[in-house]
GUZA-177884 format. One record per residue: residue number from 1; residue in three letters; x, y, z of N, C-alpha, C in turn. Coordinates in steps of 0.1 Angstrom, whole numbers, plus 2048, in hexadecimal, padded with zeros to 3 digits. Example, Ala and Ser with C-alpha at 12.3 -4.5 7.8 and 13.67 -1.06 7.14 Angstrom:
! GUZA-177884
+-----+--------+------+------+------+-------+-------+-------+------+------+------+
! num ! residu ! n.c1 ! n.c2 ! n.c3 ! ca.c1 ! ca.c2 ! ca.c3 ! c.c1 ! c.c2 ! c.c3 !
+-----+--------+------+------+------+-------+-------+-------+------+------+------+
!   1 !    ALA !  884 !  7C7 !  84E !   87B !   7D3 !   84E !  884 !  7DF !  84E !
!   2 !    SER !  880 !  7EA !  847 !   889 !   7F5 !   847 !  881 !  800 !  84F !
+-----+--------+------+------+------+-------+-------+-------+------+------+------+
! end
This chain:
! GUZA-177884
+-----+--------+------+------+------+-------+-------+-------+------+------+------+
! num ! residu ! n.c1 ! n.c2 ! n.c3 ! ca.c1 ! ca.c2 ! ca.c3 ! c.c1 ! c.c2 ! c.c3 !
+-----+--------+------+------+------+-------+-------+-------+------+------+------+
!   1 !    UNK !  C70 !  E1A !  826 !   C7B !   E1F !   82E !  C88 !  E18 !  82A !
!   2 !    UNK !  C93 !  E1F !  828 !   C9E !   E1C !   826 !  CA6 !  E15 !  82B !
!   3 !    UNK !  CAF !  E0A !  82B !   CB4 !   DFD !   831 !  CC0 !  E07 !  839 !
!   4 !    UNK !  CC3 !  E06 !  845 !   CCF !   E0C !   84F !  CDC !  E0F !  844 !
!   5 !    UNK !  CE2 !  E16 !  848 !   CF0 !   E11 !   83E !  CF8 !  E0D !  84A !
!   6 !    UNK !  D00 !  E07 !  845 !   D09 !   DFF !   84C !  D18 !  E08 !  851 !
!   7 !    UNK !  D17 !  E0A !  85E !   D21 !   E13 !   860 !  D2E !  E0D !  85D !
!   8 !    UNK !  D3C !  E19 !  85C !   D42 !   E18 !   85C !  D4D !  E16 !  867 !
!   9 !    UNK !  D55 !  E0C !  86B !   D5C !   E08 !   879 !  D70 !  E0A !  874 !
!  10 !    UNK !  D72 !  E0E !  880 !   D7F !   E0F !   87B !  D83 !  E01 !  889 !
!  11 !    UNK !  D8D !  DF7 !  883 !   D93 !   DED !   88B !  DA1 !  DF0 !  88F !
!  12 !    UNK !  DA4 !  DEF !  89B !   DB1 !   DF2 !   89E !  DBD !  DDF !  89F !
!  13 !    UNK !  DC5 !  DDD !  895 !   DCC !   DD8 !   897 !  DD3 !  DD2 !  8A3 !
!  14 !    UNK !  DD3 !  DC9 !  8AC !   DDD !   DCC !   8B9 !  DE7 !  DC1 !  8B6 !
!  15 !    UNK !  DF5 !  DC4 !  8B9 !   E01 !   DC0 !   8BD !  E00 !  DB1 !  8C3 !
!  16 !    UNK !  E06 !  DA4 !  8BD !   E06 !   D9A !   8C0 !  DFE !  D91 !  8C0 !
!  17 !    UNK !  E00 !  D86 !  8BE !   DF8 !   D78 !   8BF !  DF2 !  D72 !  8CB !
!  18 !    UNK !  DE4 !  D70 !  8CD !   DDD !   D74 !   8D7 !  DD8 !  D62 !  8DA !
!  19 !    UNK !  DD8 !  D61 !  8E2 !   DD1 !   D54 !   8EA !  DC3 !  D52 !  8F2 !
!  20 !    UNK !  DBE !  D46 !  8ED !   DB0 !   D46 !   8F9 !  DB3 !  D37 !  900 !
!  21 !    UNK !  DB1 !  D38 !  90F !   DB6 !   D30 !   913 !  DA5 !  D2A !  91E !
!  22 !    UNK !  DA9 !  D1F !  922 !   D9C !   D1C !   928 !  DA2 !  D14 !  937 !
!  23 !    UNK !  D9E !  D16 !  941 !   DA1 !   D0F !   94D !  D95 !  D0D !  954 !
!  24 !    UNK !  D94 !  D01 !  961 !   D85 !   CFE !   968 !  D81 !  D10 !  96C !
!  25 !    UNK !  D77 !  D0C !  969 !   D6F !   D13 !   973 !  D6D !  D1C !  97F !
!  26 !    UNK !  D73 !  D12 !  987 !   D76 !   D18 !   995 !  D87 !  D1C !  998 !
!  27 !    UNK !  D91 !  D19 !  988 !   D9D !   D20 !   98C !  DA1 !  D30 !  993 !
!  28 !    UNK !  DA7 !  D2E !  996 !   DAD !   D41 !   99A !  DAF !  D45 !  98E !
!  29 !    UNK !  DB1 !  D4F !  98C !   DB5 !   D59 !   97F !  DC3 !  D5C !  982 !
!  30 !    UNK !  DC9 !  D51 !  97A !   DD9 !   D51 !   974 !  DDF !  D61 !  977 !
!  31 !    UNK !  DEB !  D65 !  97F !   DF2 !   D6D !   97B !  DF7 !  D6D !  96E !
!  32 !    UNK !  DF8 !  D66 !  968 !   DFF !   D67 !   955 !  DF5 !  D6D !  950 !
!  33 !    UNK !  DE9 !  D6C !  955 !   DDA !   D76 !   949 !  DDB !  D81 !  948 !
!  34 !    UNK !  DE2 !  D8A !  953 !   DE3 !   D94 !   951 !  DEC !  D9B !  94C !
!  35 !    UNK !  DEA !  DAA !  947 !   DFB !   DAF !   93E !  DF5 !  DB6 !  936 !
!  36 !    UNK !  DFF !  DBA !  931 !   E01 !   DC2 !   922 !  DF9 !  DBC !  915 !
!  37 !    UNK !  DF1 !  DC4 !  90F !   DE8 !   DBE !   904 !  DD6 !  DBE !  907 !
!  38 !    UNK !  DCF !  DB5 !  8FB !   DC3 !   DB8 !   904 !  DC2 !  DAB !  909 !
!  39 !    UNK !  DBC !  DAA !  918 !   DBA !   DA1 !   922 !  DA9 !  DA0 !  923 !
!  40 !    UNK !  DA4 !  D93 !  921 !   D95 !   D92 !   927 !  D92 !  D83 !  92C !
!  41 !    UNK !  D8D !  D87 !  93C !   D8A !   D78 !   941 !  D7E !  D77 !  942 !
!  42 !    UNK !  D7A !  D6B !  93E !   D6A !   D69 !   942 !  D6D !  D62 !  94C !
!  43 !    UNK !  D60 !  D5E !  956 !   D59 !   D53 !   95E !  D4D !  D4A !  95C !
!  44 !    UNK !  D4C !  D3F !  958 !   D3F !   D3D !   956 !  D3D !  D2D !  961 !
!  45 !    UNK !  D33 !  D2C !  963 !   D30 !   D1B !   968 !  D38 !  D11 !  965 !
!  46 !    UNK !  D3D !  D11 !  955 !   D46 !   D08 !   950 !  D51 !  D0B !  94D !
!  47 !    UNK !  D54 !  D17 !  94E !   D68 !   D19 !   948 !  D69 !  D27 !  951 !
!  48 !    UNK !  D78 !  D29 !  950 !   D7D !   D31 !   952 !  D84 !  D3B !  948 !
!  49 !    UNK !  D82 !  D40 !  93E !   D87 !   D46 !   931 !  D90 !  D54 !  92C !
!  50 !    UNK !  D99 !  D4E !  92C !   DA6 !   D58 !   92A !  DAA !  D5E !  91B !
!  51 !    UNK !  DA8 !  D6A !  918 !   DB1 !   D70 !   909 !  DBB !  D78 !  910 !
!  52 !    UNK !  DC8 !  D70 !  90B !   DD3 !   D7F !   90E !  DDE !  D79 !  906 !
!  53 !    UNK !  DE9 !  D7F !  907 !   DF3 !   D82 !   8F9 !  DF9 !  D73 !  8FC !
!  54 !    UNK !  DFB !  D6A !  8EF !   DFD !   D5C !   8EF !  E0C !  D59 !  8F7 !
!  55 !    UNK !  E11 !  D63 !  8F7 !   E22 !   D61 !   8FD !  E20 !  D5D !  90C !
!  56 !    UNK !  E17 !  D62 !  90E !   E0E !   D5F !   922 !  E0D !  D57 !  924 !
!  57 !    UNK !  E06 !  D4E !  91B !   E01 !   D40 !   922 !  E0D !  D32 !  922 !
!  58 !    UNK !  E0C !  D2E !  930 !   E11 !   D27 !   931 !  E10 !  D18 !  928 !
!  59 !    UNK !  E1A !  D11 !  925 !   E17 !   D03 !   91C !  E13 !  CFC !  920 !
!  60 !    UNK !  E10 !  CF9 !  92B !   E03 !   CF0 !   932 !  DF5 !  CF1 !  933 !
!  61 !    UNK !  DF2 !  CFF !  934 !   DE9 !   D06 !   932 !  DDD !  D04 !  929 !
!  62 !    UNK !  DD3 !  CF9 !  926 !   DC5 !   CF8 !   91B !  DC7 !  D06 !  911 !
!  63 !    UNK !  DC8 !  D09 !  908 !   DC8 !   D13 !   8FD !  DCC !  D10 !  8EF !
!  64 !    UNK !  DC5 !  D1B !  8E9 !   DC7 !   D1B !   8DB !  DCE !  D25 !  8D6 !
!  65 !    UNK !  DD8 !  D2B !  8CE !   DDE !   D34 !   8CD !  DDA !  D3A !  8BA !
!  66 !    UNK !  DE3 !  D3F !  8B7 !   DE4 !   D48 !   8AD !  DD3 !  D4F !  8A8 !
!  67 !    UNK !  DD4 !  D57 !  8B2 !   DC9 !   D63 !   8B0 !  DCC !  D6E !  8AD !
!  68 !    UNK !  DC6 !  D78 !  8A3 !   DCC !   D87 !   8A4 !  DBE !  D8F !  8A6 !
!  69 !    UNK !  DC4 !  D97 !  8B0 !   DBA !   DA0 !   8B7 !  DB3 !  DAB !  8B2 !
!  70 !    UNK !  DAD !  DB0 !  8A9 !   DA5 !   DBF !   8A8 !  DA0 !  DC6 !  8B2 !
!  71 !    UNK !  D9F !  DCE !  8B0 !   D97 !   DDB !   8B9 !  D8D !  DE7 !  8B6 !
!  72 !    UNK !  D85 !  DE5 !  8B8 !   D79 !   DED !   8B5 !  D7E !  DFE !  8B8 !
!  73 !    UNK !  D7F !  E05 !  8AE !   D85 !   E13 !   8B1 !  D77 !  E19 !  8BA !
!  74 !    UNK !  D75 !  E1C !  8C5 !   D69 !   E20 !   8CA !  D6C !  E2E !  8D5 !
!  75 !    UNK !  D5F !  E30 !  8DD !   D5A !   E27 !   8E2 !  D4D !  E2D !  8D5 !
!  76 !    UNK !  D45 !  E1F !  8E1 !   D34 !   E1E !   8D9 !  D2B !  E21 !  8E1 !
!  77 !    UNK !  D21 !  E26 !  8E1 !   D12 !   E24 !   8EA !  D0E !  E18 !  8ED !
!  78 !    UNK !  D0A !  E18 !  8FA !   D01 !   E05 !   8F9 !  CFA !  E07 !  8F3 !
!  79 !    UNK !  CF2 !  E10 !  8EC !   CE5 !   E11 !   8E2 !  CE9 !  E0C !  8D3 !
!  80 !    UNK !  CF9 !  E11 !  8D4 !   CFA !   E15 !   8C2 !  CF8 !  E03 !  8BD !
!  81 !    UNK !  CF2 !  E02 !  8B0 !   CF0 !   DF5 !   8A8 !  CF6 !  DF1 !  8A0 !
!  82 !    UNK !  CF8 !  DE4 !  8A0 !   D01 !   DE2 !   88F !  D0D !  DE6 !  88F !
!  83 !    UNK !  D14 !  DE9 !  89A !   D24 !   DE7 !   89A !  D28 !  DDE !  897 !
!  84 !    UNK !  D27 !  DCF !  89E !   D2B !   DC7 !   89E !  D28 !  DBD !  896 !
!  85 !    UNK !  D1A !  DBE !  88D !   D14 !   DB6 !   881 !  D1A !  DBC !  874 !
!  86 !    UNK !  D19 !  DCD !  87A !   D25 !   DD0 !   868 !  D31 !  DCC !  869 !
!  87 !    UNK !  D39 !  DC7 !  871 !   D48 !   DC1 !   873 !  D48 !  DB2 !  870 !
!  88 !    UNK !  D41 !  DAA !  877 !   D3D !   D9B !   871 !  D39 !  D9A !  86A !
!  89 !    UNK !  D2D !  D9D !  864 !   D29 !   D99 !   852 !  D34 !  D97 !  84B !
!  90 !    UNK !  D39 !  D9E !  849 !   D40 !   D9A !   83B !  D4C !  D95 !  83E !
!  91 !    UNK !  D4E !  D8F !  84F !   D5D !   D8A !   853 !  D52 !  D74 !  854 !
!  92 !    UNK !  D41 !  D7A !  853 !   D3B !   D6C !   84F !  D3E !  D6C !  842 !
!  93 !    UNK !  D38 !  D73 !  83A !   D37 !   D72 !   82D !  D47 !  D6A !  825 !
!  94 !    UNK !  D51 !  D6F !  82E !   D5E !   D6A !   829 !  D66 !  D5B !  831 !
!  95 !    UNK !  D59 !  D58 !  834 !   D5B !   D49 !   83E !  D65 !  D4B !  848 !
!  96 !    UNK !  D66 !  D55 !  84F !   D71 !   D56 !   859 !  D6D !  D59 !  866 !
!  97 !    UNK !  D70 !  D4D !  870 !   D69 !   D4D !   87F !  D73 !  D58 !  883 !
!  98 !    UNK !  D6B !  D5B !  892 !   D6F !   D64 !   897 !  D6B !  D63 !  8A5 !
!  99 !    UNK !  D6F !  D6C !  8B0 !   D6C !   D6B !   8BE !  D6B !  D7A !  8C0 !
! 100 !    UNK !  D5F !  D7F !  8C4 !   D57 !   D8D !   8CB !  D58 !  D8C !  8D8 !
! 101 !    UNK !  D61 !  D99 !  8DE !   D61 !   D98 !   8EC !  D61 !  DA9 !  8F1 !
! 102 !    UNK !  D51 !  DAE !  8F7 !   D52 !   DBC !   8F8 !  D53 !  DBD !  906 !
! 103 !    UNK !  D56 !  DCE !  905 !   D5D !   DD1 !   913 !  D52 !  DE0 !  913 !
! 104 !    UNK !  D58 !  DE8 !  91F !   D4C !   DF3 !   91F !  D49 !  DFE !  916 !
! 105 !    UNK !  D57 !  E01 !  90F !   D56 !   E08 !   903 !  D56 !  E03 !  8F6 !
! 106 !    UNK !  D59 !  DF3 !  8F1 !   D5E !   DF4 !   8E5 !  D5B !  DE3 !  8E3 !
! 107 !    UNK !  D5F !  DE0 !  8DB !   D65 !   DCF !   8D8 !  D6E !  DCC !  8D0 !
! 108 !    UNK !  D71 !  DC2 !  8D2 !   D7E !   DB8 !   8D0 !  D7F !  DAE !  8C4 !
! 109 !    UNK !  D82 !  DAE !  8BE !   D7F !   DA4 !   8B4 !  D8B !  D99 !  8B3 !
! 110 !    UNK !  D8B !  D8F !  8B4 !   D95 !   D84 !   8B0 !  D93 !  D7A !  8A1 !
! 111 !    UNK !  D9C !  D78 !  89C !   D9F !   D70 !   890 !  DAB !  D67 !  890 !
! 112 !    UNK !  DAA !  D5F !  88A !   DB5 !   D54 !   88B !  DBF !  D5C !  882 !
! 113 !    UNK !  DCE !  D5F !  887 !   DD8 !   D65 !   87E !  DDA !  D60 !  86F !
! 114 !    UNK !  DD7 !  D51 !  86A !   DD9 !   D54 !   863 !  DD0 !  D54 !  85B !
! 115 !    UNK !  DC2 !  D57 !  85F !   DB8 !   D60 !   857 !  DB9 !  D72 !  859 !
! 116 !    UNK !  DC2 !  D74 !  860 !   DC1 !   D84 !   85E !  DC6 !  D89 !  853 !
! 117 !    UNK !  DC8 !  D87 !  848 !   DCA !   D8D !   841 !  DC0 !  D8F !  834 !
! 118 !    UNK !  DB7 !  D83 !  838 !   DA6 !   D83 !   82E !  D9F !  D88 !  839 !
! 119 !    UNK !  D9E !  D8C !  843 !   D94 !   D94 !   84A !  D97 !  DA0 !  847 !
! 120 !    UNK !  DA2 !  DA5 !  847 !   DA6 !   DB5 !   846 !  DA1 !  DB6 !  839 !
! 121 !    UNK !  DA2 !  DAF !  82F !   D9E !   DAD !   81E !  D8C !  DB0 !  820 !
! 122 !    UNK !  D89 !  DAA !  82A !   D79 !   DA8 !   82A !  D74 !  DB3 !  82A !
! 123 !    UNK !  D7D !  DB6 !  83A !   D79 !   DC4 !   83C !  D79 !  DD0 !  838 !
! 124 !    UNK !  D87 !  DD3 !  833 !   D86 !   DDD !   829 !  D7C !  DE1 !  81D !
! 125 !    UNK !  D7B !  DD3 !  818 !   D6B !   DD3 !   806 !  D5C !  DD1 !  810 !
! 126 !    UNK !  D5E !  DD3 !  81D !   D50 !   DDB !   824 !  D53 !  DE6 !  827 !
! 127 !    UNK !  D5C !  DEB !  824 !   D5B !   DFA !   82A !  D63 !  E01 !  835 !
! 128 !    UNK !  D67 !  DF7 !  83E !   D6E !   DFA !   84C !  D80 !  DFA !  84A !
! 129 !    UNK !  D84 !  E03 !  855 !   D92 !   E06 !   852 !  D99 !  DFD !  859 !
! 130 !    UNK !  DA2 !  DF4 !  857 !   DAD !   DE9 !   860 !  DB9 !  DF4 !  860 !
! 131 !    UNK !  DBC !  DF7 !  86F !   DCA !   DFE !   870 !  DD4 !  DF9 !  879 !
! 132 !    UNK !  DDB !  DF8 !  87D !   DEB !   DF8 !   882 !  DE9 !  DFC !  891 !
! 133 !    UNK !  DE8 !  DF3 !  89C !   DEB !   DF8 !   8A7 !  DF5 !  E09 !  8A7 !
! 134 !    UNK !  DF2 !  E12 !  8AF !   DFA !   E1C !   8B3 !  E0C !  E19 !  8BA !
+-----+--------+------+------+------+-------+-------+-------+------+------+------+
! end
């Protein structure tokens, strides 16, 4: 039997330098999280976890900044496979971390900005198209 082929993904570029920010646990969810851009909070036992456009967060605020955001051009099936291993492979293969964060249609990809420009490289010589927010 023939090894899958590795589909092809188009990533959508998004507008601005993106932040993940961390607060206790049992904080409220900051009016600054929300807004323009893509926005994702987690909750967990130990943190409180904020991505949203780095201009938001306040300077007091626990965070790391200079992230650039991708977007999975979708949507997908919860069935479909290997979306998300044919986009990381080769963004591993090129030593470049990253932060996966999916939503009901699609996923998110984060890279430190000033590795976007060898991820888009990576991704391109796999196959996949890097484009220009709309």
């Amino acid at each position: 039997m023939a090894a899958p082929e590795t589909p092809e993904i188009t990533l959508r570029s998004l507008h601005g330098d993106y932040a993940v920010s961390r607060l206790e646990a049992t904080a409220a969810i900051p009016a600054w999280a929300d807004g323009e851009g893509f926005v994702s909070i987690t909750r967990t036992t130990d943190e409180l976890s904020i991505i949203c456009l780095e201009k938001r967060v306040p300077s007091n605020v626990r965070s790391e900044g200079g992230w650039r955001c991708l977007q999975f051009v979708g949507p997908f099936a919860f069935d479909e496979t290997g979306i998300a291993a044919a986009v990381l492979q080769p963004l591993a293969e090129a030593e470049i971390g990253i932060m996966l964060v999916s939503s009901f249609d699609t996923d998110y990809l984060l890279v430190k900005t000033v590795d976007a420009g060898r991820a888009s490289q990576a991704l391109l010589a796999a196959g996949h198209l890097v484009a220009a927010e709309d």
